[in-house]
N, C-alpha and C positions, 0 to 999 in steps of 0.2 A: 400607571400602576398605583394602586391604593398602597397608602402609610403601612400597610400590616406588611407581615412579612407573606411572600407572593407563595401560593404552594408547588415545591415542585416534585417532580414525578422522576426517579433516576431508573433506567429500566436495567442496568446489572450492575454486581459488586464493583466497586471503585476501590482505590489503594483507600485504605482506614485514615491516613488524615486527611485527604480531603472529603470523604464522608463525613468524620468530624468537624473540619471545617462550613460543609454544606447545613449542613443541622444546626449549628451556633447561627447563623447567617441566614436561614429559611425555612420559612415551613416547609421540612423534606422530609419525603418518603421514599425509604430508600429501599433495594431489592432486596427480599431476602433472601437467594439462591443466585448462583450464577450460572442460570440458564436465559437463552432467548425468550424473552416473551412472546406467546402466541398472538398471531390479530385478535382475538377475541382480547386480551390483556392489554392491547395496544389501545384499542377502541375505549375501553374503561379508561387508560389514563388519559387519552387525550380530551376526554368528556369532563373530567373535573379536575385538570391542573392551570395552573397559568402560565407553567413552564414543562419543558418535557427535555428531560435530558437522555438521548437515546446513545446508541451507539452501531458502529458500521451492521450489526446481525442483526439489529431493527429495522425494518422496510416499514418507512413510512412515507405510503404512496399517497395517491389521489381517492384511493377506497377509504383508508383510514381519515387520512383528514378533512373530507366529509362527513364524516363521525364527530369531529372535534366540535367541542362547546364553543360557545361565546369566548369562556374564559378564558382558555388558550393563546396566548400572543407571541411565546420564543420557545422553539426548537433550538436548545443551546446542546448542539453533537458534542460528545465526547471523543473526536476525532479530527483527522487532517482531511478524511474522504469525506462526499455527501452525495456520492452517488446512492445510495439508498435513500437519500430523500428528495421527495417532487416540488421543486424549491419554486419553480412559476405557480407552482399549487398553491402552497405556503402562501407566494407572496400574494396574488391573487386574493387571497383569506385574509390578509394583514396581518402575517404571520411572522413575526424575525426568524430568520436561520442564522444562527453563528457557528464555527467549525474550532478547531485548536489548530492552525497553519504553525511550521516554522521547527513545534519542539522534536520532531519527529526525524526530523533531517538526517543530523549525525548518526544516530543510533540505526536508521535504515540504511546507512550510506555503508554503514558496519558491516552489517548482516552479507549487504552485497559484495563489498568487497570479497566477503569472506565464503561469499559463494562461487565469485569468479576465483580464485586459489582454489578453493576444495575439487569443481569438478574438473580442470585441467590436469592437478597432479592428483587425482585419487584418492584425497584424503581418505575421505569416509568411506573406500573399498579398503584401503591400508587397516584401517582400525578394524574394520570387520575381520579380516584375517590375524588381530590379535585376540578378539574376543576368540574366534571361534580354535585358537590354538593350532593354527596352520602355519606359522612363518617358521620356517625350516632353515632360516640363513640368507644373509645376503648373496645377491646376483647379478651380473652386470648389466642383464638382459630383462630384469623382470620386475612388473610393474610401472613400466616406464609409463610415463604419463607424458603432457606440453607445457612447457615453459610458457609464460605469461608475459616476460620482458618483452619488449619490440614486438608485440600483436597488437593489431587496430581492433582499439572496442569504440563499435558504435553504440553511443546513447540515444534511445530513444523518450526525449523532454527532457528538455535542458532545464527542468526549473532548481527550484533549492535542491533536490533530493539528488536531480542529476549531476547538478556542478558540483556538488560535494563527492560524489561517485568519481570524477572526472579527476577531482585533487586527487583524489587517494590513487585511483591509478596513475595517474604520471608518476608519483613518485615511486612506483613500480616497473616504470619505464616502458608503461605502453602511449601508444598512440591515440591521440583522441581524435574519435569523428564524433558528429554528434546531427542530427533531425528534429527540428522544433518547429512549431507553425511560424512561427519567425527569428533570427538570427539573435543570442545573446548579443551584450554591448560589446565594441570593440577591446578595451581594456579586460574584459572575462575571456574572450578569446584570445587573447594575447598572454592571459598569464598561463593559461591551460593549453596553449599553444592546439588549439581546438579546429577542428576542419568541418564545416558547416555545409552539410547536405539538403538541398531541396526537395532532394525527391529521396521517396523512403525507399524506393525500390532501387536506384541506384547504388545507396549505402549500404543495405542488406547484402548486397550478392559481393562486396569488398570483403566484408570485418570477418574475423576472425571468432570473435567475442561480441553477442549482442546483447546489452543490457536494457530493458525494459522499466522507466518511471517516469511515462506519464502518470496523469490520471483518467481513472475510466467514465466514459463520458457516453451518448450516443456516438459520438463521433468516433469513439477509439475502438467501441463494440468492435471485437475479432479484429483489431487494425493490423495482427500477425494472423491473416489467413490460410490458410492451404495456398493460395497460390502463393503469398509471398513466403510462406517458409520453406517452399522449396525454391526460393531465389538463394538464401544460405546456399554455404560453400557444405560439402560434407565433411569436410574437417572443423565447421564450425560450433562457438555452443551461444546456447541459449540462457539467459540468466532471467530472471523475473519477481520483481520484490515489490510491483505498484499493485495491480488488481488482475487476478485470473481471468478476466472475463476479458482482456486484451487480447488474450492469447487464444486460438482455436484448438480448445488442447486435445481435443480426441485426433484432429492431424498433425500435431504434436509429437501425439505418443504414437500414431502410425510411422511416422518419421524416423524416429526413433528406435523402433523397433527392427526397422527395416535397414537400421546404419546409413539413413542418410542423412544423419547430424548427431556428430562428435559427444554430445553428451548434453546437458540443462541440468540447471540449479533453480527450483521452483519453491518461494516461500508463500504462495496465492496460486488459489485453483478457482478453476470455473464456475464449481456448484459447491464450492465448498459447503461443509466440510468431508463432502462426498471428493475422494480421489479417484481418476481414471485408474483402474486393476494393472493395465499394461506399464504403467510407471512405475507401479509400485514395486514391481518383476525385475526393473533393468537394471543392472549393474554401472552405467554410464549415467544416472541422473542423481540426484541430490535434494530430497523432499524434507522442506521444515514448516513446522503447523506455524504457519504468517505470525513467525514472532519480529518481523523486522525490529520494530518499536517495543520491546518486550522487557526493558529496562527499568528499574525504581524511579530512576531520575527523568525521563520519558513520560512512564506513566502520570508521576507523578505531580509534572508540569502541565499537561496537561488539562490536569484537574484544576490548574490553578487558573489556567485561560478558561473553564468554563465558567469557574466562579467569577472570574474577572467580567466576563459576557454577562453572567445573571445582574452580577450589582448594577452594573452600570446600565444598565437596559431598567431594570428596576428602580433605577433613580432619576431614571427620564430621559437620560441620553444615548446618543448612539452607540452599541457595543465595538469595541472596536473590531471583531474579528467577525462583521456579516459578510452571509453571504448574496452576491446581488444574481440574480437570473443572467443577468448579461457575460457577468465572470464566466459562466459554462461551456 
């Protein structure tokens, strides 16, 4: 990279001091609205930046970045996902890809927890019936919902986002299973007291509780099909806080509909931020707009791994948060 400062290209609003940060530190142009930018917008920035910092609602495929200039050399994402970008493309072009791995853990591990609670006991039916001025009194018999304690949640990806999901339920006193393309270390299974599934299809049709956080991959495309989710027990639920596009969710919400599974907590949709209608009807599921990571201190770190990626790529070394094709 040339002595000047490199120019980059930020495609939507970021928390204000790392904008300010970005701006002391680079020629940056940064969004003025926070809307997705169109391909037509996408194409223009990757034609005269040297850097592009996009984020998960920019799709930057193989169309676009055969668009891209000479200038172009780091796709530094303002995220933990990159499945929106064509990272063999990228490299292919001599392109860096860096991602923000790591800050995003706790604060998703949150969300989910707090989804495996809400749609077992009812939460968020509970609170509708105070907004809407219907609770008439306690009952012995009403609104009962299921206890969370002593139920097996199987984890689907064991990586950071799921061990951390995995602590926080044990100490709710469930059972852990967990599916990963290979086995955590013995010592994480050990303190998670963890039960390690090879096959997806045998651990589905056990749990009680299925929590979904891999990441979306080809490989993971619909890896909860129609067929497998009616391996689910019908007393079971569905949780999902990594990427909608896991889940087949129009069989899903036929599932669902139909009472043959207990209820879902979904913070990520398929076409987002298009929702299936029949979910949005059900009284048994639990729809939040993918705030997993939705936190100041989240966002905010974040911003500081990409600036971290830009300097350091900009000063001739390796960033440390790339991404390599083979990781995928």
């Amino acid at each position: 990279m040339p002595n000047t400062k490199p120019k980059v290209i930020v495609t939507r609003r970021l928390p204000e001091v790392v904008e300010t940060r970005m701006k002391e530190l680079f020629d940056t142009e940064l969004s003025q609205n926070d809307e997705p930018m169109s391909y037509e917008q996408l194409v223009d920035a990757v034609g005269r930046c040297d850097i592009l910092v996009p984020t998960v609602t920019d799709r930057i495929d193989s169309k676009v970045l055969s668009r891209a200039g000479d200038r172009l050399k780091l796709i530094a994402q303002y995220g933990a996902g990159i499945d929106n970008i064509d990272v063999e493309t990228a490299n292919r072009r001599g392109i860096t890809v860096t991602n923000t791995p790591g800050v995003l853990t706790e604060d998703t591990a949150d969300v989910t927890m707090a989804l495996i609670l809400s749609v077992p006991r009812r939460l968020i039916e509970g609170a509708e019936i105070i907004d809407n001025d219907k609770f008439t009194g306690w009952s012995p018999t009403w609104m009962l919902g299921r206890s969370v304690s002593n139920k097996r949640l199987g984890i689907i990806g064991m990586g950071r986002i799921g061990q951390a999901v995995a602590r926080r339920a044990k100490a709710f006193g469930m059972q852990i299973h967990y599916h990963n393309r290979k086995k955590v270390a013995p010592a994480i299974e050990q303190e998670l007291e963890a039960t390690y599934w090879e096959s997806l299809d045998q651990m589905l049709a056990r749990m009680d509780i299925v929590s979904v956080n891999c990441p979306h991959t080809p490989a993971t495309y619909h890896l909860l099909s129609a067929r497998r989710l009616q391996l689910l027990k019908p007393t079971a639920y569905l949780i999902n806080t990594a990427r909608g596009e896991i889940v087949d969710e129009a069989a899903l919400a036929r599932m669902l509909e139909k009472g043959l599974l207990a209820g879902a907590g979904l913070d990520v949709f398929e076409h987002e931020p298009e929702i299936n209608p029949k979910l949005k009807k059900l009284s048994n599921v639990v729809l939040l707009p993918h705030m997993g990571s939705s936190t100041i201190e989240s966002r905010t770190a974040m911003g500081e791994k990409v600036i971290i990626n830009i300097k350091t790529f900009a000063d001739g070394h390796k960033p440390p948060d790339r991404v390599i094709p083979a990781m995928l």
